[in-house]
N, C-alpha and C positions, 0 to 999 in steps of 0.2 A: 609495643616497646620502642621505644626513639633511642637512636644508636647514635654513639659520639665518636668522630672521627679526628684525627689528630692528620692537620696535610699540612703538605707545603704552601708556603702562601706566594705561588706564583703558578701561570697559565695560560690561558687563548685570550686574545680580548672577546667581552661579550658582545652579542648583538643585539641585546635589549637589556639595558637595567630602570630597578624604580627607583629613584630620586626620594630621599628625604629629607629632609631638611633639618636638623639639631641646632639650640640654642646653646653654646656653652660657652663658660666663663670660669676664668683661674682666678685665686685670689690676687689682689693687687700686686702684693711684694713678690708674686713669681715669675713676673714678667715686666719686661722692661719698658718705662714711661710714656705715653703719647697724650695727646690733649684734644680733647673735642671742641667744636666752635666758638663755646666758652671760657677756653683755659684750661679746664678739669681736667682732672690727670686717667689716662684712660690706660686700664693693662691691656699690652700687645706683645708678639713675639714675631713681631713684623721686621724691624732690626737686626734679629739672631739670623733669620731666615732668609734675608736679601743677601747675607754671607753665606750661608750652608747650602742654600737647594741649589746653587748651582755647581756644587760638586757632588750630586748625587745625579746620578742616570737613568738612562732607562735601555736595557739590551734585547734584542731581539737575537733569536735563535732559525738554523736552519736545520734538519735532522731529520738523512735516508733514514726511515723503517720500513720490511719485508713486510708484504700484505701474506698474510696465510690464507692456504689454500686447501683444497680437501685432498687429502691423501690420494682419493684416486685419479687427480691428476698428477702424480707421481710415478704412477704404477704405468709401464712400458705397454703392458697387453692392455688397461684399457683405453692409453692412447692410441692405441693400433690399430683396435678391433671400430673404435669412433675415428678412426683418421683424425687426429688432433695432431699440429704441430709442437716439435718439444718446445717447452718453454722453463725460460728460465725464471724465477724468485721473483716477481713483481714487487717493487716499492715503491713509495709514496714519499712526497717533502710532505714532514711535519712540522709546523711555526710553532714558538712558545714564547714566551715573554716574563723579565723580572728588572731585576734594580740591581746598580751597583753602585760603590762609594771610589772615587779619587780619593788615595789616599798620600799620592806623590805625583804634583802635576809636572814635575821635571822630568821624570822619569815615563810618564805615562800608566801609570800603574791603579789597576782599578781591584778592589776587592767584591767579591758575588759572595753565590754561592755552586756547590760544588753543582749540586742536581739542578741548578739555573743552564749549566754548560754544557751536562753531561753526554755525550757522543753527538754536541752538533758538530756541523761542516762548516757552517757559516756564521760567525758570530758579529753583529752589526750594535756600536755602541752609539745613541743619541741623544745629544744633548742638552742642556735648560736650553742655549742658545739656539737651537733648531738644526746644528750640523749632525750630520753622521760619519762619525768614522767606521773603520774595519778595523776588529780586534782581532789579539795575536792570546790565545791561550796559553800562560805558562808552566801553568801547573795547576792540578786540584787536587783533594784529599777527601774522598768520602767518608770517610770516619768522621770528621767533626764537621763536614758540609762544608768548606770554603775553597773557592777558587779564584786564582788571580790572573787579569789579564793585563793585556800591555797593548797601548793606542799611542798615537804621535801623539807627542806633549806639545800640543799647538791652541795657546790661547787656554790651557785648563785650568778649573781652579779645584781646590784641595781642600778636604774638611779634614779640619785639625784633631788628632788623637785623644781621647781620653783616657781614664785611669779607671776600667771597672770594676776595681777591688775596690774603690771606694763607694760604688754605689751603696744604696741605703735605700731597703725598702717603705715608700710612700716619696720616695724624689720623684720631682715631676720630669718626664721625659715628651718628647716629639716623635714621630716617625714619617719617613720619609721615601717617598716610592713613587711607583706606575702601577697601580693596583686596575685591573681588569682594563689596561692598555687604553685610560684615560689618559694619563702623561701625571705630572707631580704633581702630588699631592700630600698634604701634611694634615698631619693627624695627631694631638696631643693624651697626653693620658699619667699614669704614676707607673712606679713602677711595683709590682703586684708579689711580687716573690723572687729569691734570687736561689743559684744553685738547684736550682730544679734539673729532674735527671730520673732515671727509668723509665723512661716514656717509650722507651725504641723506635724514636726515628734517628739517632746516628751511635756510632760507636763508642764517641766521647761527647757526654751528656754535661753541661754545666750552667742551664740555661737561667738571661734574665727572663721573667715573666711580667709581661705589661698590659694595661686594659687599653693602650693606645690601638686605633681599629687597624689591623691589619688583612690587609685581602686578598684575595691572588692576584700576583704579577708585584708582589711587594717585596717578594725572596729575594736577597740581597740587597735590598735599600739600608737607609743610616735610619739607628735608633739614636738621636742626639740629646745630652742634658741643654742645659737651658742657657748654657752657654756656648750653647754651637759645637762640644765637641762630640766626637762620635765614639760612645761607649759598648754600641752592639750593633750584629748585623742579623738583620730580622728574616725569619727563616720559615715558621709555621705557627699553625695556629689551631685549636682545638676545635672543633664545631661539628654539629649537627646537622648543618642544611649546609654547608662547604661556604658560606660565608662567615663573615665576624662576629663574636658573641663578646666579645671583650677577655680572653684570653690567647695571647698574642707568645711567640717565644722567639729571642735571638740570642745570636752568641755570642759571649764577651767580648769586650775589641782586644781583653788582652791575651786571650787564647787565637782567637782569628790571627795578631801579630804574629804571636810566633811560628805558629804555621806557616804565615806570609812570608815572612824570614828564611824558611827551611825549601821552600816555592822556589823563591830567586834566587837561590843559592843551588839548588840540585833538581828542581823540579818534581820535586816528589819529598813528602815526609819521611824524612831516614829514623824510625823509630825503636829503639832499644828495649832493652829488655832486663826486669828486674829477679823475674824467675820466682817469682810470689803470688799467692792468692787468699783473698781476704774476704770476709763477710762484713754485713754491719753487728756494730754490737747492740744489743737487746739488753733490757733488764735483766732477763731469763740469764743469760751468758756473763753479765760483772757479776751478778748474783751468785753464778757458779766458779768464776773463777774471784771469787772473794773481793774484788777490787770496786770502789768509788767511784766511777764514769760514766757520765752521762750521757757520751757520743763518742767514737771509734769507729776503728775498724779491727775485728779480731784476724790473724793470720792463719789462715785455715790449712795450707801445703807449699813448700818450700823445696824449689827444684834441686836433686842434688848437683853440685858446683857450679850452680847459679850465681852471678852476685851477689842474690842475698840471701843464699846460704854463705859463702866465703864472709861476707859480714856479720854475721853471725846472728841473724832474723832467725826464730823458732818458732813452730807451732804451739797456737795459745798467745804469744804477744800479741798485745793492745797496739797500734798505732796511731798516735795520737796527732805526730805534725811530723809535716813533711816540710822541710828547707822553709824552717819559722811558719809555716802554714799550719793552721790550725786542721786537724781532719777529723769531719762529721762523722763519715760512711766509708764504703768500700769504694762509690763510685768516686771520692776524693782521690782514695790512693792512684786508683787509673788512672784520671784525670792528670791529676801528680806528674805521674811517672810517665801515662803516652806520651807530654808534650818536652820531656827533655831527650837529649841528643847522645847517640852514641859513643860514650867519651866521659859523660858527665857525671858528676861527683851527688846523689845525694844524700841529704842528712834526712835520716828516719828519729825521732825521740819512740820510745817504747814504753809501755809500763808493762814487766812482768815479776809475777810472786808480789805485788805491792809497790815494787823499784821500779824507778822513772834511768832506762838507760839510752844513751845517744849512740846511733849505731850510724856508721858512712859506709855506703856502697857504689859503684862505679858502675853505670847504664853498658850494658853489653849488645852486642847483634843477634837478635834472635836466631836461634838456630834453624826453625822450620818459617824463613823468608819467602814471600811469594813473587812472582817477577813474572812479567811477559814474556811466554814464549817467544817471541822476536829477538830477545837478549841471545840464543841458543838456535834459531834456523828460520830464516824468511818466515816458511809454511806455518810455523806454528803463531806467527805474529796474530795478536788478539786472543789467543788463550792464556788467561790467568794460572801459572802454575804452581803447583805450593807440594811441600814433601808432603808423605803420607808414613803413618803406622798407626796398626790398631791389632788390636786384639780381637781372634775369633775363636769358637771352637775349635780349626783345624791350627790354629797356632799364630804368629806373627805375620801381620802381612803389610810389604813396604812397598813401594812405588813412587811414582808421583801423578797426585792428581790436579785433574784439569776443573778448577773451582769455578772459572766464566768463562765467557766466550762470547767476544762480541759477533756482534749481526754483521755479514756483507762484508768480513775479514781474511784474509789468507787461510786461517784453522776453522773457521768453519765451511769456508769453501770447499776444504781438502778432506773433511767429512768427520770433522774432532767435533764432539759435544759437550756442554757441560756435566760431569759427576765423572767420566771417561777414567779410566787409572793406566797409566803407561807403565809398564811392566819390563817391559826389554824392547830397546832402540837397536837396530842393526845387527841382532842376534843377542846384544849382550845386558847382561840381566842391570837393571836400573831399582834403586834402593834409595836414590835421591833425588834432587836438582845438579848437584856434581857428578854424581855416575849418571847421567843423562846426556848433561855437556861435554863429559869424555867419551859415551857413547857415538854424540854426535861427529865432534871433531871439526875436521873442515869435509867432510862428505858434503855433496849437494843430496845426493838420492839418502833417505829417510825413509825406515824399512820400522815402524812401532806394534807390537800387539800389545793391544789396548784389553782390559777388563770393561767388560759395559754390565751392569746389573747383573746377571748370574750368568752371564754368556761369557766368551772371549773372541776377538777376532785379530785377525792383520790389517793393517792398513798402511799402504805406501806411495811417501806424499816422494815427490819429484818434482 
């Protein structure tokens, strides 16, 4: 049985690949004029391209990982007993490589992707022209994979923005990359499907799908139409043997913007909250609630004094558009809703009992936020923390838990793990992220019993 793989299309450069060679040709009217020795008029996309590839990159990564090691060099006595000196966490520089787009050469401003960046140290940006600069990471968001950096704006050039709510499946597009750390390379193709999503490679799914070839070391390069603008930023790819099969995925350049937007302005996506949960609607489901729709999203639970409860969203309403957006599915409303801003206004249309109703609700801050230990005490810097409540047999139980934890960090130095649940900070019982913060205060010494799977212990960070 042949197994299909869905990866990022970025990586190591190779140290052997096979060369093949393809013959391809676009119809004449999709590409712009050139002439062969006799005049005749020859289709090329050699004009679009002396403009675009040289505001696409190629970025190189540098990135500490801990070598693991066997338990029993952990263990005291059987260092002892073999006279082994202690040692500390071995780690290794790991290189990786992808693509990014200039998308403001005044400002220096380049867009990737999220898991192009993710925990390097050293990020090296190179360009058509043969310089290398040293980039400055400003921000990334792993939910929809984008991250942006900033380089001196010296000598850069800029691919101009596109509109990809107007793409149209069968437009012909280009892509454009460092695929397996050959340097740029263009690759043309159509575009195969649009809105594509449940796949699980990010949180917010809305991808183009292109048979343009994408390969590793290609994650973050420009998908551009055929006029040079850059409508997507190419990300993964489905495959079987970890190379190109002709289905390619990026993400809109208009969800990548407002990301980008929310980057340079706070560094971080500040995302709100509608307090709704939806399904797609099925036959099965208009059939049962007696109504004509061929695509929705039904509302399946509606948090109480959410926003959209105070607007007055029910269980059983259809959603049909959001802020004049047509919506397919459930993963529309997400989509929707993750990328507006705490503050913002939107308009839902409805249909329920038959009735088409307009309902407006106001994006609010989620209540269970996750934030860096760091924000709260040095020692906990690098652990992801996020409140906790859940239901057990013996009754309610609140805390807060420790969701990540990076490698080679102040929290896991100090001996915090991922799944961890802090219970009570300096004697006093923690129930949040806010009863944590007050637990802390401005103490340096950090006194936490943590819950670890069915155990409990102390641990105190100083």
């Amino acid at each position: 049985m042949v197994s299909t793989r869905i990866l990022y299309s970025h990586g190591e450069p190779m140290r052997s690949l096979a060369i093949v060679l393809l013959l391809f040709c676009l119809p004449l009217q999709a590409a712009l004029p050139a002439t062969d020795s006799q005049g005749e008029p020859l289709p090329t996309l050699a004009p679009m391209l002396e403009q675009t590839v040289p505001g696409v990159v190629n970025i190189f990564t540098r990135t500490r990982v801990q070598v693991r090691q066997s338990p029993l060099f952990s263990d005291p006595i059987f260092r002892h007993f073999f006279d082994l000196p202690n040692q500390q966490p071995r780690e290794r520089l790991e290189q990786s490589l992808g693509s990014g787009v200039v998308v403001d050469a005044d400002s220096g401003i380049i867009l990737t992707n999220h898991h192009v960046t993710h925990r390097a140290e050293e990020i090296a940006v190179h360009l058509a022209d043969g310089r290398s600069l040293k980039a400055e990471l400003v921000g990334s968001d792993p939910e929809t994979d984008i991250a942006v950096l900033r380089v001196e704006p010296d000598g850069l050039s800029a691919v101009n923005l596109g509109d990809s709510d107007r793409l149209r499946v069968g437009d012909f597009v280009v892509a454009i990359g460092n695929p397996f750390g050959l340097g740029q390379t263009v690759t043309s193709g159509i575009v195969s499907a649009l809105g594509r999503s449940g796949l699980g490679i990010e949180g917010y799914e809305d991808f183009i799908q292109t048979d343009a070839s994408i390969n590793p070391g290609n994650s973050g390069g420009a998908l551009v139409n055929l006029r040079g603008e850059l409508v997507g930023i190419n990300t993964a790819i489905l495959s079987k043997s970890g190379g190109n099969m002709g289905i390619g995925f990026a993400i809109p350049i208009n969800m990548a913007h407002e990301v980008m937007d929310q980057l340079l302005e706070h560094g971080k996506v500040q995302r709100g909250e509608l307090g709704a949960q939806a399904q797609d609607l099925s036959p099965e489901l208009a059939e049962a609630f007696n109504i004509r729709l061929p695509r929705g999203a039904v509302v399946t639970q509606v948090s109480e004094g959410s926003p959209a409860a105070k607007a007055g969203l029910q269980l059983g309403d259809v959603i049909i558009r959001i802020n004049d957006r047509e919506v397919q599915n459930a993963s529309d409303v997400r989509n929707r809703v993750g990328l507006l801003r705490i503050g913002q206004q939107v308009e839902m249309t409805v249909v329920r009992e038959q009735q088409q109703h307009t309902l407006i609700a106001t994006i609010a801050k989620p209540e269970l936020a996750a934030i860096d230990g760091g924000e709260l005490h040095p020692r906990l810097g690098g652990a992801v923390l996020a409140n906790l409540k859940e239901q057990t047999v013996r009754g309610t139980v609140q805390g807060v838990a420790i969701i990540e934890v990076t490698p080679g960090s102040p929290a896991q130095r100090a001996g915090l793990r991922e799944g961890d649940i802090i219970t009570q900070a300096n004697r006093q019982a923690v129930e949040s992220i806010d009863k944590l913060r007050q637990a802390i205060g401005s103490n340096e010494r950090l006194l936490l019993n943590l819950r670890r799977g069915n155990g409990a212990m102390f641990l105190m960070l100083q």
